[in-house]
Backbone as a printed PyTorch tensor [residue, N CA C, xyz], in Angstrom:
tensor([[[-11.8810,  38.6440, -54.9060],
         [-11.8860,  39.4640, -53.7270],
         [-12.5090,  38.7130, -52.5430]],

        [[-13.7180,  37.7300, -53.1400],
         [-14.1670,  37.2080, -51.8410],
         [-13.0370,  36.1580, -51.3640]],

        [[-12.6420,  35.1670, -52.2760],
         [-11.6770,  34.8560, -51.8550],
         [-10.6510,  35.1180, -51.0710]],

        [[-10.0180,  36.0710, -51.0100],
         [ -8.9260,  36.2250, -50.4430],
         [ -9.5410,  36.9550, -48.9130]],

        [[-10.3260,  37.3500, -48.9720],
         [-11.3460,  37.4770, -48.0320],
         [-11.7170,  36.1060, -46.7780]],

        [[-11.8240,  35.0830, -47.7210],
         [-11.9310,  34.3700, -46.8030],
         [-11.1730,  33.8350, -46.3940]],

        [[ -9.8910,  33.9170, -47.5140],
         [ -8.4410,  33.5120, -46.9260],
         [ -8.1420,  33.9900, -45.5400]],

        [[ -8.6120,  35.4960, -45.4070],
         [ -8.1120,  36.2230, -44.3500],
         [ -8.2290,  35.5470, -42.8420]],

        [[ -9.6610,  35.4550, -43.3680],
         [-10.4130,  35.0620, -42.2490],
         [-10.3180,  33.9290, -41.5050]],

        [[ -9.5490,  33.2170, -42.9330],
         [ -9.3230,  31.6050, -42.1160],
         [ -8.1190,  31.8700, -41.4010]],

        [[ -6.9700,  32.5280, -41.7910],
         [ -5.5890,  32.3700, -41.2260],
         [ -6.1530,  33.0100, -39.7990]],

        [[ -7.1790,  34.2570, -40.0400],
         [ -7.1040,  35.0010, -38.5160],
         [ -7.8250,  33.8270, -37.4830]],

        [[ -8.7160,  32.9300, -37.9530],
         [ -9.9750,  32.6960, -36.9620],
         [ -8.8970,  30.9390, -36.5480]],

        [[ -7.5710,  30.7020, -37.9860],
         [ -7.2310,  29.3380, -36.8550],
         [ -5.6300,  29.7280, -36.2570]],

        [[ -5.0780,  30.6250, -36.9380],
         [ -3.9650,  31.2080, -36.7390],
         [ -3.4810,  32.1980, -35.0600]],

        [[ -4.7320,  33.2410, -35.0630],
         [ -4.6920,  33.8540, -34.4910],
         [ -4.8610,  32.7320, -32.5810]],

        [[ -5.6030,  32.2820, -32.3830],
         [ -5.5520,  31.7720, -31.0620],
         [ -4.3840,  30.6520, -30.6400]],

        [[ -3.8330,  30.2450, -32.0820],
         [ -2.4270,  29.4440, -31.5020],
         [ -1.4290,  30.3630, -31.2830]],

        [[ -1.7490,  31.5600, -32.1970],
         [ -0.5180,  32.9940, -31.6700],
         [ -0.6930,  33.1680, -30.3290]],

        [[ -1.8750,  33.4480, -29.9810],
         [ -2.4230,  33.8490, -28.5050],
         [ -2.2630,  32.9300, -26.9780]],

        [[ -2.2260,  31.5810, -27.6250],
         [ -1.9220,  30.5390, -27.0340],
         [ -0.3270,  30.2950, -26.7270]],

        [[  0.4750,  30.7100, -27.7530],
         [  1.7880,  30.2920, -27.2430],
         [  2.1950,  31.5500, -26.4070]],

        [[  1.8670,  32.3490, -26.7400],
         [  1.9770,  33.7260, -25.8460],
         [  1.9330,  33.3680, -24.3190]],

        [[  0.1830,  32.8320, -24.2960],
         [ -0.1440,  32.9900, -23.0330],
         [  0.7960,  32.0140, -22.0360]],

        [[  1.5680,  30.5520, -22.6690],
         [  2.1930,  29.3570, -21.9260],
         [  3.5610,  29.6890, -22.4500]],

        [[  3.8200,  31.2980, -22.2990],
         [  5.4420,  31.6070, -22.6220],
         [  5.9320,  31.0170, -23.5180]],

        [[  5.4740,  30.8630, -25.0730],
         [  6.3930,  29.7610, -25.8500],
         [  6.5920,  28.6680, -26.0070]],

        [[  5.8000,  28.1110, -24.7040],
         [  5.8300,  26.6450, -24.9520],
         [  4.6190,  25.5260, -24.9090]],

        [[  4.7200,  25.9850, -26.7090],
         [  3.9730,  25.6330, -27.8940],
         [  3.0630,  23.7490, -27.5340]],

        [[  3.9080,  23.0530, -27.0190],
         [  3.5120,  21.4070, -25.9610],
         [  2.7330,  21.5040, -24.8180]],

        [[  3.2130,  23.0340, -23.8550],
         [  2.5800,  22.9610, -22.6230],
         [  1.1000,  23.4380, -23.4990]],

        [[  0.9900,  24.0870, -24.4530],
         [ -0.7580,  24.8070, -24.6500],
         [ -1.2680,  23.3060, -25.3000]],

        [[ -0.5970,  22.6000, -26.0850],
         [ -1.3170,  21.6970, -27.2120],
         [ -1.6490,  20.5360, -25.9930]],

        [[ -1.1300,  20.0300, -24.7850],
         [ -1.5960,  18.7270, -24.2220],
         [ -2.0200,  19.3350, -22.5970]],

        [[ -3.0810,  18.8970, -22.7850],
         [ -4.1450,  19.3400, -21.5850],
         [ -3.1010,  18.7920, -20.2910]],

        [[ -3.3070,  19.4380, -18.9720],
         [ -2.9450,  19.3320, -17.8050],
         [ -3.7630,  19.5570, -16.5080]],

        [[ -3.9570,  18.3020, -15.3730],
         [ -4.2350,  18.6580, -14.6230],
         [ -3.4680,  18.7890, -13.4560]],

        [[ -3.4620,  19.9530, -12.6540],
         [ -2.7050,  20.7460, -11.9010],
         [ -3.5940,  20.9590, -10.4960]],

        [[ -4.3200,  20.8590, -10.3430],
         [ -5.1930,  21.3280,  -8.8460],
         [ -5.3360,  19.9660,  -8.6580]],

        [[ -5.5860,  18.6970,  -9.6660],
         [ -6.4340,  17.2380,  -9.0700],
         [ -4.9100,  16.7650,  -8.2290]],

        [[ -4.8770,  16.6390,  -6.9060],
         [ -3.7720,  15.6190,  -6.3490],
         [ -4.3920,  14.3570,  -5.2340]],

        [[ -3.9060,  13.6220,  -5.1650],
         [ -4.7280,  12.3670,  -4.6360],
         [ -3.7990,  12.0400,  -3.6930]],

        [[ -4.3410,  11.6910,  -2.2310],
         [ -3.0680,  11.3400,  -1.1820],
         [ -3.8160,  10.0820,  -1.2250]],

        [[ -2.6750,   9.0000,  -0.7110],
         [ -3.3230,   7.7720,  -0.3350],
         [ -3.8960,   7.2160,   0.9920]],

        [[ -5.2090,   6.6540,   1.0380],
         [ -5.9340,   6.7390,   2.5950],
         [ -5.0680,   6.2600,   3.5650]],

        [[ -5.5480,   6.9990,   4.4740],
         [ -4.7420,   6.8740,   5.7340],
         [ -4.8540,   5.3090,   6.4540]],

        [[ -4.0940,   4.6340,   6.8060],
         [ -3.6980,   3.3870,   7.1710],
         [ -2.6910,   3.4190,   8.6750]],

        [[ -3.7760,   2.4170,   9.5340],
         [ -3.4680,   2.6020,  11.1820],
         [ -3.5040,   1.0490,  10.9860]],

        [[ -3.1550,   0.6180,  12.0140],
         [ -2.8190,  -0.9050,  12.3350],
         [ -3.4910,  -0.5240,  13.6800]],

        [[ -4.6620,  -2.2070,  13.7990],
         [ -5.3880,  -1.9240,  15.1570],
         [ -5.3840,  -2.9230,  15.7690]],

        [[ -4.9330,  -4.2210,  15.0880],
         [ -4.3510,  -5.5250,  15.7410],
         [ -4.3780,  -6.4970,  14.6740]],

        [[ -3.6050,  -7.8100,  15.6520],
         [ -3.0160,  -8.5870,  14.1890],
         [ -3.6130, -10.0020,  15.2520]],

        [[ -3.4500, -11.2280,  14.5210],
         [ -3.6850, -12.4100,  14.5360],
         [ -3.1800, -13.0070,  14.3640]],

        [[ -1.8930, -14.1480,  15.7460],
         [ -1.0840, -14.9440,  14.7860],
         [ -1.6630, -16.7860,  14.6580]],

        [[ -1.0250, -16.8780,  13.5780],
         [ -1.5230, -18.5910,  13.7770],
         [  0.5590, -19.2780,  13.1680]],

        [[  1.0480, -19.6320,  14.4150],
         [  2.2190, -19.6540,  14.5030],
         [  2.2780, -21.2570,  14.8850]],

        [[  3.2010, -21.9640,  13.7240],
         [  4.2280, -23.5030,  14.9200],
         [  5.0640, -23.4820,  13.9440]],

        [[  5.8790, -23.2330,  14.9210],
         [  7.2850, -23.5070,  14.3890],
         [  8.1870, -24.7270,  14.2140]],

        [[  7.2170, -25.7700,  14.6470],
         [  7.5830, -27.2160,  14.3200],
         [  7.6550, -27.6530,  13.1070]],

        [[  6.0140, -27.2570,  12.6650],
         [  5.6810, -27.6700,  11.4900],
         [  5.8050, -26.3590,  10.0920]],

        [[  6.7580, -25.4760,  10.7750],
         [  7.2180, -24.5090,   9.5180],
         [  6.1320, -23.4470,   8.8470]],

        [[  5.5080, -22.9300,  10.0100],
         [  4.4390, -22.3120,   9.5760],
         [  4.1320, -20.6990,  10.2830]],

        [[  3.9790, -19.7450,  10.2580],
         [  4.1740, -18.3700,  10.5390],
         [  2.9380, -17.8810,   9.8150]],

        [[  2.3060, -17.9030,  10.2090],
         [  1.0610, -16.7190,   9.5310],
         [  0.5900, -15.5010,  10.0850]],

        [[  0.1190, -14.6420,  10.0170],
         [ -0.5520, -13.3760,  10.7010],
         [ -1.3740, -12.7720,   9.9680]],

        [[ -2.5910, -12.7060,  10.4480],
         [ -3.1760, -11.7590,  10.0910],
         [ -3.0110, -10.2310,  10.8200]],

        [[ -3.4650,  -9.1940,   9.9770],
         [ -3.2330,  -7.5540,  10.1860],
         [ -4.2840,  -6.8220,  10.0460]],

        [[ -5.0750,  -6.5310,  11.2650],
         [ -6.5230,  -5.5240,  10.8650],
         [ -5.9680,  -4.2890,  10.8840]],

        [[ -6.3760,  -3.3890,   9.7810],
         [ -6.2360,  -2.1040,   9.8060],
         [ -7.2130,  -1.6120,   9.7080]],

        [[ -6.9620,   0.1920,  10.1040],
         [ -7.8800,   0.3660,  10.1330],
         [ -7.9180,   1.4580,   9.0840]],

        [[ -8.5780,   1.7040,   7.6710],
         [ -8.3950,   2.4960,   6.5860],
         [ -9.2170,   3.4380,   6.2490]],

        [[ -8.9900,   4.9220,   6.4640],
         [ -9.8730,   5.9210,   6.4920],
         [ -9.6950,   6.9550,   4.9160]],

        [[-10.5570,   7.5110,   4.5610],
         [-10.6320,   7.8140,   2.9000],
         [-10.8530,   9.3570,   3.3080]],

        [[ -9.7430,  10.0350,   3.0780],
         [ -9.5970,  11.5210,   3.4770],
         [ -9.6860,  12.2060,   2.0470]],

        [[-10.3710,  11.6920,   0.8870],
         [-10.7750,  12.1710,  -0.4420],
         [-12.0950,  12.3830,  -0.6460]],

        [[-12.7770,  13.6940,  -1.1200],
         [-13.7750,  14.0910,  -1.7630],
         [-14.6040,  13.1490,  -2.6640]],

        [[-13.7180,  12.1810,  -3.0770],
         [-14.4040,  11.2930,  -3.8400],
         [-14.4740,   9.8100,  -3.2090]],

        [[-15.4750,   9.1010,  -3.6460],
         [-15.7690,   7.2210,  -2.9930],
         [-14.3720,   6.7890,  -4.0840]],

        [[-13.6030,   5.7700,  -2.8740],
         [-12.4880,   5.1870,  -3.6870],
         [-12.4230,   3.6720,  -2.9060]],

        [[-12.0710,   2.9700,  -3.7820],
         [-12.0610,   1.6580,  -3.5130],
         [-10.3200,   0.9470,  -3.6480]],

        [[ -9.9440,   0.3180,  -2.2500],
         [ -8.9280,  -0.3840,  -2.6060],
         [ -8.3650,  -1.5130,  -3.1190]],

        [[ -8.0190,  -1.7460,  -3.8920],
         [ -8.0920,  -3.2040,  -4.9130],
         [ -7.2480,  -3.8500,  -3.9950]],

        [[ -5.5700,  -2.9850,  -4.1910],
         [ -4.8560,  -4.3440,  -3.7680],
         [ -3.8520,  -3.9260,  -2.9020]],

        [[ -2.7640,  -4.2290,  -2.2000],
         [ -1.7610,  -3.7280,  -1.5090],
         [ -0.9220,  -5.2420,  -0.9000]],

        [[ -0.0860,  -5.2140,  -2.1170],
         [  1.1060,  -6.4350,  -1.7650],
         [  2.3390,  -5.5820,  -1.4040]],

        [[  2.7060,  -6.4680,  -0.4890],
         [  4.3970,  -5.6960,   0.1980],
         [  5.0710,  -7.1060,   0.7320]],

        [[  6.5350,  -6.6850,   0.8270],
         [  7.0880,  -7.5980,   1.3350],
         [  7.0380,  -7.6260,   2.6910]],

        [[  7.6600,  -8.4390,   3.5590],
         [  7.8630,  -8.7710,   5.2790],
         [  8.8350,  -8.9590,   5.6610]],

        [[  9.2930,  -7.8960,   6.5760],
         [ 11.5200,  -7.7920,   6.8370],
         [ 11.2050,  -8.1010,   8.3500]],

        [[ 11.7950,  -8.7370,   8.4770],
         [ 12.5420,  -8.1480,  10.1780],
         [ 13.2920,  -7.1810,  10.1260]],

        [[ 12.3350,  -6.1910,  11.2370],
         [ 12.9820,  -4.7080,  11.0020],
         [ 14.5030,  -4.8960,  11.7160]],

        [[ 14.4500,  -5.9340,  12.9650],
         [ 15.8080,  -5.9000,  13.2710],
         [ 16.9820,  -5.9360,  12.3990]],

        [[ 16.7870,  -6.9810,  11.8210],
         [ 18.4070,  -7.9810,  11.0000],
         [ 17.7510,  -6.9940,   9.7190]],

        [[ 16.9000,  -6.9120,   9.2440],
         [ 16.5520,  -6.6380,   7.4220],
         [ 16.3500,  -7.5660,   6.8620]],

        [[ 16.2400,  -8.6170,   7.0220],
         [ 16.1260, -10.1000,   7.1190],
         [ 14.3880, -10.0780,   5.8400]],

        [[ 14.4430, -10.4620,   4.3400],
         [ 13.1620, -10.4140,   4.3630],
         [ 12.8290, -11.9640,   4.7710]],

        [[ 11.5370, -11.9330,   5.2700],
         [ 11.0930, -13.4680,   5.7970],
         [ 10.1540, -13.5680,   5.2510]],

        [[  9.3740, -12.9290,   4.2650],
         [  8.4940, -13.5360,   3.5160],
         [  6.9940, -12.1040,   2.5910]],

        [[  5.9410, -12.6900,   2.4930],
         [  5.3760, -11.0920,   1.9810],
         [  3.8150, -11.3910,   2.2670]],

        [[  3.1160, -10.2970,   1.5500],
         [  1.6310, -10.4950,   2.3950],
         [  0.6980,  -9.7780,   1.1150]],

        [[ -0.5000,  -9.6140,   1.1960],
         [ -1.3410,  -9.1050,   0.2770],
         [ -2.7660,  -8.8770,   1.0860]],

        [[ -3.3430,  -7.6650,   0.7500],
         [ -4.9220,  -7.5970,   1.1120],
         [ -5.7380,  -8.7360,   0.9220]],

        [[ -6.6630,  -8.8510,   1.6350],
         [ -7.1560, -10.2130,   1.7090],
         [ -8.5330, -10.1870,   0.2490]],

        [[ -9.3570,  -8.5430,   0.5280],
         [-10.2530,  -8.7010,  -0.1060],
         [ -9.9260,  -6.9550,  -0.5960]],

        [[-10.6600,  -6.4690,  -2.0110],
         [-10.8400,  -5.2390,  -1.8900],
         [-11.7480,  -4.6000,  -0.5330]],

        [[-11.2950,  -2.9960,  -0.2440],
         [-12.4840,  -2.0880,   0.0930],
         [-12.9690,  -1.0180,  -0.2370]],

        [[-14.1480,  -1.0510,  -0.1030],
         [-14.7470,   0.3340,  -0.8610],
         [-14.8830,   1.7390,   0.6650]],

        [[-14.5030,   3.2000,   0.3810],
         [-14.8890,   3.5890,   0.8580],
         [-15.7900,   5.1970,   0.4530]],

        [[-16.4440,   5.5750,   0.9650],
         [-17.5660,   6.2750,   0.6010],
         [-16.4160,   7.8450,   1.2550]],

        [[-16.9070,   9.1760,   0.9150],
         [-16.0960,   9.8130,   1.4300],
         [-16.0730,  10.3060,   2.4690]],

        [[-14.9810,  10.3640,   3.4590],
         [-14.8400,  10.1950,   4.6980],
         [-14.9850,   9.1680,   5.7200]],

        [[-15.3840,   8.0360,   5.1860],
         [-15.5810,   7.2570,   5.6720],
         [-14.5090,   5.9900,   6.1110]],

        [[-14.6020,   5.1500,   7.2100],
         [-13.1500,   4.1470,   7.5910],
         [-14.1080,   2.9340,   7.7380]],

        [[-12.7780,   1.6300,   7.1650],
         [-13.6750,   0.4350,   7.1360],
         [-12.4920,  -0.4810,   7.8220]],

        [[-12.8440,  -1.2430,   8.4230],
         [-11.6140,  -2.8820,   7.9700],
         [-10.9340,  -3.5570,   7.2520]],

        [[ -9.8990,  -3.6320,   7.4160],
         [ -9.2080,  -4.4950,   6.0860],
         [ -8.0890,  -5.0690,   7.0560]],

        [[ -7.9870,  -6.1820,   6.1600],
         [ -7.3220,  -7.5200,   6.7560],
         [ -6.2800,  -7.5000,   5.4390]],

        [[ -4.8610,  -7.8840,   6.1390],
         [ -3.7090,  -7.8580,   5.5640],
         [ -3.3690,  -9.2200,   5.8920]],

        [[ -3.3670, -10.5160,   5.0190],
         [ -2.7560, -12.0470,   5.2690],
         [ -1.0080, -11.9280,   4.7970]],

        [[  0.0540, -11.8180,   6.0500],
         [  0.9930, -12.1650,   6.1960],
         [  1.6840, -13.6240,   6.1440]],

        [[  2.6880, -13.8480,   5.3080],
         [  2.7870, -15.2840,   5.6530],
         [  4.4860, -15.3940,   5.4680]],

        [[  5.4010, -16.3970,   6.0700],
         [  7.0610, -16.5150,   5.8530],
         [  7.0000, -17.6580,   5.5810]],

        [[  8.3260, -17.4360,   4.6670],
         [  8.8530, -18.4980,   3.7340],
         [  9.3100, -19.6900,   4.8350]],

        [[  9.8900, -20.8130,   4.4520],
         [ 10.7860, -21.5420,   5.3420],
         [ 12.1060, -20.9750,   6.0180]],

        [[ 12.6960, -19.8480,   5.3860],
         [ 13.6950, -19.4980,   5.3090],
         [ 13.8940, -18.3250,   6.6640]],

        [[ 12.4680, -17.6670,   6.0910],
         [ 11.8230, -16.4630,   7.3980],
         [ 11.7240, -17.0420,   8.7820]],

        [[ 10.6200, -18.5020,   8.6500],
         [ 10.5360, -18.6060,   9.4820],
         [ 11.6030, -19.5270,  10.6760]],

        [[ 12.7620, -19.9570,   9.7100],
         [ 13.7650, -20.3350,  10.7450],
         [ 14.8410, -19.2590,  11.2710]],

        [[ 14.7970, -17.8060,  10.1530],
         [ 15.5620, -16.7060,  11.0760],
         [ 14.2680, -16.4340,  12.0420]],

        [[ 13.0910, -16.2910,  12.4840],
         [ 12.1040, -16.3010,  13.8130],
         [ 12.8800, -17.0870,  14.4780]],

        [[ 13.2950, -18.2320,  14.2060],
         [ 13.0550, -19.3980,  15.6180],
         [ 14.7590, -18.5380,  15.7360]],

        [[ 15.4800, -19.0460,  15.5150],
         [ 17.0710, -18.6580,  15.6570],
         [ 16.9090, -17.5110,  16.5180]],

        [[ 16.5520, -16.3610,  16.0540],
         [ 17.0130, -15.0500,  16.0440],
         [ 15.7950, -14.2160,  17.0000]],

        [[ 14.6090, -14.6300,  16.8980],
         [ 13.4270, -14.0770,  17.5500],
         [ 12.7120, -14.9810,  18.2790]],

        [[ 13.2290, -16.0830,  19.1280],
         [ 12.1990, -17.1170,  19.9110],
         [ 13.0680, -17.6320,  21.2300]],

        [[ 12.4640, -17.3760,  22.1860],
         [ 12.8490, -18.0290,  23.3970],
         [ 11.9710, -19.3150,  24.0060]],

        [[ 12.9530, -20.4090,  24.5770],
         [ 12.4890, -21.5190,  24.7450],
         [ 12.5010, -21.5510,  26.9860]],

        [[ 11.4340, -21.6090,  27.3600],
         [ 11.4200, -21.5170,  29.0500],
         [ 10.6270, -22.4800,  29.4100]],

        [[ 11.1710, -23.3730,  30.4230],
         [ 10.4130, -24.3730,  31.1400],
         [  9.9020, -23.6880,  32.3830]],

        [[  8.5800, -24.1280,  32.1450],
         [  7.8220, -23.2780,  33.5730],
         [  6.5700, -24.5790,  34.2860]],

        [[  7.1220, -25.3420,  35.1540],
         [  5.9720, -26.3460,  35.5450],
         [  6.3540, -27.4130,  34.5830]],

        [[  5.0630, -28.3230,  34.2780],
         [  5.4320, -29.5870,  33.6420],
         [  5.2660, -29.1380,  31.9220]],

        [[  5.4590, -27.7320,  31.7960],
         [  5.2270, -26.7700,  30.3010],
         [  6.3470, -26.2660,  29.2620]],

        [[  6.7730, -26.1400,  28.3270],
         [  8.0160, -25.6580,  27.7420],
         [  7.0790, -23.9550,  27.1480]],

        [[  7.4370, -23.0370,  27.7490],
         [  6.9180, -21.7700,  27.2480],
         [  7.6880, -20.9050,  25.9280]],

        [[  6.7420, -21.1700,  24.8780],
         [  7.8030, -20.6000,  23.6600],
         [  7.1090, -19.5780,  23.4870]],

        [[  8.0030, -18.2110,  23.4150],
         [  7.8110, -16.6560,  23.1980],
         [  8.6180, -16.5530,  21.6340]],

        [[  7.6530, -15.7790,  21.1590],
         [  8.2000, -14.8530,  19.9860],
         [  7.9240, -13.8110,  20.1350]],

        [[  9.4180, -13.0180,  19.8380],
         [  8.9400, -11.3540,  19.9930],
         [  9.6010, -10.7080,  18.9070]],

        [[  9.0690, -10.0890,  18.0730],
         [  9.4430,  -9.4120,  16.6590],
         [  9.1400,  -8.5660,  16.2760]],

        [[  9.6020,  -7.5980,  15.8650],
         [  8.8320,  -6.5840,  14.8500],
         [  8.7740,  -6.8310,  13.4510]],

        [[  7.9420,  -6.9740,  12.6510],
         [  7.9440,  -7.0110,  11.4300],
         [  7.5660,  -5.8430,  10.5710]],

        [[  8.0880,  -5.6850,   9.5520],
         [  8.6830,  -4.0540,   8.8790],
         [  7.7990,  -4.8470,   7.5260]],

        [[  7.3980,  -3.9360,   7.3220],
         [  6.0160,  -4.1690,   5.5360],
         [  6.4950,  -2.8350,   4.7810]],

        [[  7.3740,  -3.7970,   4.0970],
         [  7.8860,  -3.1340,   3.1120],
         [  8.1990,  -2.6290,   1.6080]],

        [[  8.1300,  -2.0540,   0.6290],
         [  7.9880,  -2.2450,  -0.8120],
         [  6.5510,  -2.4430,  -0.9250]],

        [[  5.5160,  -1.6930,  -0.1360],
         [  4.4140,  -1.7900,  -0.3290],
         [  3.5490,  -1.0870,  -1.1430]],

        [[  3.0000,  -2.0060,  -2.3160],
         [  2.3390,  -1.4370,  -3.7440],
         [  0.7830,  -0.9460,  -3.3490]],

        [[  0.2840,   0.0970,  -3.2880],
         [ -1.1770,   0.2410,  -3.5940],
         [ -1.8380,   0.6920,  -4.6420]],

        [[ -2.7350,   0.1380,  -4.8510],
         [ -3.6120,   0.1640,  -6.2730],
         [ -5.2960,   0.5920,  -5.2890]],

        [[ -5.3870,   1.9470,  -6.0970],
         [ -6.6460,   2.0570,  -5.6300],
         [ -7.2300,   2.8650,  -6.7790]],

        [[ -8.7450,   2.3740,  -6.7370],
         [ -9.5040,   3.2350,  -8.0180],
         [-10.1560,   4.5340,  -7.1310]],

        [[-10.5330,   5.2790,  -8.0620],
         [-10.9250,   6.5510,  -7.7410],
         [-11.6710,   6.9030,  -9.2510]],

        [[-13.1470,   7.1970,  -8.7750],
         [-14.2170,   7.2290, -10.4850],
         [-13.4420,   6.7120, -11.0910]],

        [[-13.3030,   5.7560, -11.2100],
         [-12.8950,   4.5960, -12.3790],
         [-11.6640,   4.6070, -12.6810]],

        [[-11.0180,   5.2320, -12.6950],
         [ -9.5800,   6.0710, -12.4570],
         [ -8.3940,   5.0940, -11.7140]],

        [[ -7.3240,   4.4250, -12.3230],
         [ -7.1000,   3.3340, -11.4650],
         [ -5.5940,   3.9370, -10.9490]],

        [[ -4.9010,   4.3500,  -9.4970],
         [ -3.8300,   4.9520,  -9.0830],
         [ -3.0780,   3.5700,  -8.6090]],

        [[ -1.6690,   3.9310,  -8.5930],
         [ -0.7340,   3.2130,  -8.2000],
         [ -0.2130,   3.7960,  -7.5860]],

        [[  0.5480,   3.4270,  -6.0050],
         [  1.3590,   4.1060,  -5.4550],
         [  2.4380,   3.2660,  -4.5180]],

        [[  3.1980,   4.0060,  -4.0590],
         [  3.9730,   3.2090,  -2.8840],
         [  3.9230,   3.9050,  -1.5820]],

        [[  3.8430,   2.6510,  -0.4290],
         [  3.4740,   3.2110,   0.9610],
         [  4.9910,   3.1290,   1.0540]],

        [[  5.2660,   3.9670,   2.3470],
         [  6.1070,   4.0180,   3.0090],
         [  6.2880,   2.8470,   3.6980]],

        [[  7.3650,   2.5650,   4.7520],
         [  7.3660,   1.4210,   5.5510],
         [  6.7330,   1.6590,   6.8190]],

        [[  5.9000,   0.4120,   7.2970],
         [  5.8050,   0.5760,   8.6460],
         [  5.5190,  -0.7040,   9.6060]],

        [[  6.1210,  -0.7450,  11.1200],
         [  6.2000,  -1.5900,  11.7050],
         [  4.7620,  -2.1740,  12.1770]],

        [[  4.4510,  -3.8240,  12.5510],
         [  3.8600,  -4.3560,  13.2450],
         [  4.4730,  -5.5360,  14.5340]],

        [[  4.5000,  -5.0180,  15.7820],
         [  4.8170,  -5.7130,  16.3360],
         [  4.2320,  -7.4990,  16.7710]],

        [[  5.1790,  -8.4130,  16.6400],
         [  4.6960,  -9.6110,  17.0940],
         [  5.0340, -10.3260,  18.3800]],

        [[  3.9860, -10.4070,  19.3010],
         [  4.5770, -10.9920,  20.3610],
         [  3.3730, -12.2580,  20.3780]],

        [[  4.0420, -13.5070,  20.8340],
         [  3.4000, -14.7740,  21.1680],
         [  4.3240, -15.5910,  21.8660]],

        [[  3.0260, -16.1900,  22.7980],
         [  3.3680, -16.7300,  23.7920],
         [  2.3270, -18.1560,  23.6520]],

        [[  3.3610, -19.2410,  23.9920],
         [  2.5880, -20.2700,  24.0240],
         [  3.3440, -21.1880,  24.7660]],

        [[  2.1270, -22.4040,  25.4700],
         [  3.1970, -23.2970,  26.7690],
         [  2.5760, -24.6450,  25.8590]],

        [[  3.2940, -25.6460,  25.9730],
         [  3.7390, -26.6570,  25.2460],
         [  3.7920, -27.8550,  25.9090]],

        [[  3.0360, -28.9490,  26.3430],
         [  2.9410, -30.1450,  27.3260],
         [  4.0850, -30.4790,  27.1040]],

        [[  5.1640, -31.0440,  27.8130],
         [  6.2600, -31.6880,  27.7020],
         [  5.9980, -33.1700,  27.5990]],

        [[  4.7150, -33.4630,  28.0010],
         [  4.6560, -35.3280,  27.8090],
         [  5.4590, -35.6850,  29.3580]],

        [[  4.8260, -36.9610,  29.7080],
         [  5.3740, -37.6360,  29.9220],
         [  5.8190, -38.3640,  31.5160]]])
C-alpha cells in the first residue's frame, strides 16, 4: 500500500507539471523544455563619422585613409567593440577598391561615446579606378593641382561586440564617407 502510494506521488509530483507545462506553451512540448530569451534585444551602437585622414600618392600606388568616428553605447550594459571589418566600394561605379578594419578595440561604459579610428586602405586595382575615374589633373602657376573627389561606400560591414562577456555578431548597414583631396605638385624645372 505504501508503495503504490508512493508510486502515486511520484507520477503526480514529476508528471503533473510537464502536463501543466505543455498546457501552458499550447502543446508545444520544445517551446516549455528549452529556455528563451524574449525581452533581452541588443541594437548595435550608434556610429557617426566625424572626419577622416587621407595619406594619398598616386604615383607610388598608395591610398590610405583614416576614419574617426564617433561611437555612442545606447545599452544598459558596458560593451566593448572588438572588431568591425568591411569592404570599400566606390559608391559611384560599385567598384570595390579595397577594405578596412578597426584600428584598436573600444570599451564603452553605459551611455557613454568614445573615438574610434577605422584604417582604410585600396588595392592596386582600387587605386587606379581613383586615378581614372575620380582624379583631376590642373596646372595652376609653376604647380600641377591634383584633386580627388570620391565617395567611398563601407560595405559588408561585420561587427563583433561583447556585452558581459557575451560575444554578438552583426552586420552594419552601408554608409558613405566622402573623400576630397587636394594637392599642388612642383612641376620642376
Amino acid at each position: 500500500m505504501i508503495r503504490l502510494g508512493l508510486a502515486l506521488l511520484t507520477i503526480v509530483l514529476f508528471v503533473a507539471p510537464l502536463i501543466y507545462g505543455f498546457y501552458q506553451y499550447g502543446g508545444d512540448l520544445s517551446y516549455y523544455l528549452k529556455p528563451r530569451i524574449e525581452e533581452l534585444s541588443l541594437t548595435p551602437p550608434t556610429i557617426e563619422v566625424v572626419g577622416y585622414d587621407s595619406r594619398i600618392d598616386l604615383e607610388g600606388g598608395r591610398f590610405e585613409v583614416e576614419v574617426a568616428l564617433n561611437v555612442t553605447n545606447s545599452l544598459p550594459y558596458q560593451i566593448k567593440v572588438e572588431s568591425l571589418s568591411f569592404d570599400v566600394l566606390c559608391a559611384e561605379h560599385g567598384v570595390k577598391l579595397g577594405s578596412g578594419q578597426l584600428r584598436e578595440p573600444v570599451v564603452l561604459g553605459v551611455g557613454e561615446h568614445e573615438l574610434a579610428y577605422l584604417d582604410l586602405s585600396l588595392t592596386p586595382q582600387g587605386v587606379q579606378h581613383v586615378v581614372f575615374e575620380h582624379t583631376s589633373f590642373n596646372i595652376e602657376g609653376p604647380n600641377a593641382v591634383v584633386t580627388v573627389d570620391l565617395n567611398l561606400k563601407i560595405d559588408n560591414a561585420k561587427l563583433k561586440v561583447k556585452v558581459s562577456e557575451v560575444e554578438v555578431e552583426t552586420t552594419l548597414p552601408p554608409w558613405e564617407v566622402p573623400i576630397y583631396h587636394r594637392e599642388a605638385v612642383g612641376l620642376g624645372g
